[in-house]
Structures are given as structure tokens and as C-alpha cells.
N, C-alpha and C positions, 0 to 999 in steps of 0.2 A: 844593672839598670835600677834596682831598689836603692843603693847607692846614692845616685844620682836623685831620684825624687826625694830621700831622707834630707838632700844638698837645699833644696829650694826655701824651706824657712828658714836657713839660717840665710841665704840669700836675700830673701826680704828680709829678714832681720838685719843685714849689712846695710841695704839700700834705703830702707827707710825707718832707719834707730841709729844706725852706727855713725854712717855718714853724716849724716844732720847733726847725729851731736859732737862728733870730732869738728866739725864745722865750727856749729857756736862756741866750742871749748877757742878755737881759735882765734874769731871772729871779738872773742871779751877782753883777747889781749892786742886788739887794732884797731885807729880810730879808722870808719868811715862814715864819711858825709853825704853818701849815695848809697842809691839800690847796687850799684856797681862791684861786685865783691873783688876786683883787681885793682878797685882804688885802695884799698884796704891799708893804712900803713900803720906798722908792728912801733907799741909803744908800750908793751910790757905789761907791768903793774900800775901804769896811768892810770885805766879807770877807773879802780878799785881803791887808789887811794882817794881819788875826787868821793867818794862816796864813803868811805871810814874815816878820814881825817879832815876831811873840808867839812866844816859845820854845815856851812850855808847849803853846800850837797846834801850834805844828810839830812835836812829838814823839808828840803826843796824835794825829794827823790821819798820821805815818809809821807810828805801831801800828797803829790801824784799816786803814791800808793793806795793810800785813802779813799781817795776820792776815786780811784777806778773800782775799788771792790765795794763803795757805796753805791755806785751805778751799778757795777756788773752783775751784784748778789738778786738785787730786787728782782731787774730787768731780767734775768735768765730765768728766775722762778717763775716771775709770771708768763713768759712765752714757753718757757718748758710744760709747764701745766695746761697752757692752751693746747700748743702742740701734743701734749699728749692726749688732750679730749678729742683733738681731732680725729688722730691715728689710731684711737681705740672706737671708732664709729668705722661699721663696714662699710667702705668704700672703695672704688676701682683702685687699683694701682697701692693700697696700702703699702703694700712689701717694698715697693720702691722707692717711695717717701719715708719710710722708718730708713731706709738705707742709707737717703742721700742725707738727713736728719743725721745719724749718728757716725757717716763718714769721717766729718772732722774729728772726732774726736779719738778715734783710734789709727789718725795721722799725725808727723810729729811738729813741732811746730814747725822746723825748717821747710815741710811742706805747704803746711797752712799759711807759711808767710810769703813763699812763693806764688800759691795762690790769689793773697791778698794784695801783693804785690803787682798783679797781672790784673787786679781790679780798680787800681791806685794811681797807676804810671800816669804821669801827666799826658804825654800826646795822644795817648794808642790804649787808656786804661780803660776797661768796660765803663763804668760809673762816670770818665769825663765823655765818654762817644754817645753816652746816653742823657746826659747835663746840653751838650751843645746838639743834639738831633732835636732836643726840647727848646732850642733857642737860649741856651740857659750859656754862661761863660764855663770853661770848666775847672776847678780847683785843685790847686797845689796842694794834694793832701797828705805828701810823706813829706815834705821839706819845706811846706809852706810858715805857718803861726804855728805854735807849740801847741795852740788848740785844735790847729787841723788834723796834727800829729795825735794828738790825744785821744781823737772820737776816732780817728781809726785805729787807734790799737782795742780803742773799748769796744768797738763792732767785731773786728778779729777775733778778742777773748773771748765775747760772748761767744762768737757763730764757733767759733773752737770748743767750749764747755757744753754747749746748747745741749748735745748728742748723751752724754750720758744724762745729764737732768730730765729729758723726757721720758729715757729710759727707767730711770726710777721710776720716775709719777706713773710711766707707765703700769710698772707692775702693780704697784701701790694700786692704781687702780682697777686691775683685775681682780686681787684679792674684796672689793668693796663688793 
């Protein structure tokens, strides 16, 4: 029976480390065009050379980089640092806000993409059923403009980093 419970982190470790990242190891060597991971078709070393030997990739794929961690760096600091003033004020329910705060971030991403995924989907995604309850049209946000594509990965990253940056400030500021 000891056995058996010694079994269960390496179990979560299967289910959410191993899996997700045998996944994306796979997932680098196929193109797809959808959320649909059965569209998936195997093209090898494709995309990796689109990105070391294609110039116009390589410049095109260092901007997009840039420019996310120009966004992402500021923007996490300063919601991390509020979130953390918040969470260090006695309030009801603190323990379950620091948790749902630092969930993402000790999920892997094939999680969080899943979840972001299920906030994204055009027909059925939280964020369009709550665009069109507002009267609002709903947006093509994984496959629409490369910009629609873009603010969603940069909301992703953050709400994915968010969790240990408030944890720092956190402590940071208990020691004050």
C-alpha cells in the first residue's frame, strides 16, 4: 500500500510534465493550422529551418520576441506588485486567491494552453459568449490577424508568469 502512494507523484509527474512535454516535442516537428491536434501533419525539420536559415524568419520571429517581453516584463511587474498588496491585506478567502494566483504557474504549458484554448475557441470560447451576451461581435482570436494571435499569447504569458511574481513581491514584502 506504501508502494502504491510513493506511485502518485511520479503519476502527476507523467500527467502533467511528461505528457505535455512529449507532446510539444512532437507537436515542433508538425505543421498545424488549428486548435485540432489530429490535423497535425509531420514535416520534420520544417520549422526550425524557417527560423535559422530564412533571414526574413529570423528577424520577423526576434521582433515578435521583443516586443512580447516589452509588454510582458512591465505589465506582470506591475499587476504582480498590486496583486501582491492585495493578498498580503487580511482578507476573506486570502488562501484561495494566492492559489488560484499561483495555479498557472506551477502548470505546464500544455495545460495553460489548453485552458487558454477553452477561453479563445471561436463558437463556444468563454471571452466570445461573453463579447456577444454584451452585444459585442465575437473575435477570431487564435486564427484571426497575427495581432489577434499575438495579445493572446501575451495575456497567456502573463496570466502563466503572474503566479510566481506575486509570490516574490509577496515575500519581499513581508520582510518590509
Amino acid at each position: 500500500q506504501n508502494a502504491l502512494i510513493s506511485l502518485i507523484p511520479l503519476l502527476g509527474f507523467l500527467i502533467f510534465g511528461m505528457i505535455p512535454f512529449m507532446t510539444s516535442a512532437y507537436l515542433s516537428f508538425t505543421e498545424l493550422h488549428s486548435s485540432n491536434l489530429a490535423d497535425a501533419v509531420w514535416v520534420g525539420f520544417k520549422n526550425f529551418e524557417q527560423i535559422f536559415i530564412d533571414e526574413d524568419g529570423m528577424m520577423r520571429y526576434s521582433y515578435l520576441t521583443t516586443l512580447v517581453l516589452m509588454i510582458n516584463v512591465p505589465v506582470s511587474i506591475f499587476l504582480g506588485l498590486y496583486l501582491a498588496c492585495l493578498l498580503n491585506k487580511v482578507v476573506k478567502g486570502r488562501k484561495f486567491f494566492r492559489i488560484v494566483v499561483f495555479f498557472p504557474y506551477v502548470c505546464s504549458t500544455m495545460v495553460v494552453s489548453f485552458i487558454f484554448k477553452l477561453l479563445y475557441i471561436n463558437d463556444y470560447g468563454i471571452l466570445n459568449m461573453g463579447l456577444r451576451k454584451l452585444g459585442f461581435e465575437g473575435v477570431n482570436w487564435l486564427s484571426g490577424t497575427d495581432w489577434n494571435f499575438l495579445i493572446s499569447a501575451i495575456l497567456m504569458i502573463i496570466w502563466s508568469g503572474l503566479g510566481l511574481v506575486v509570490v516574490l513581491f509577496q515575500s519581499a514584502l513581508a520582510n518590509v
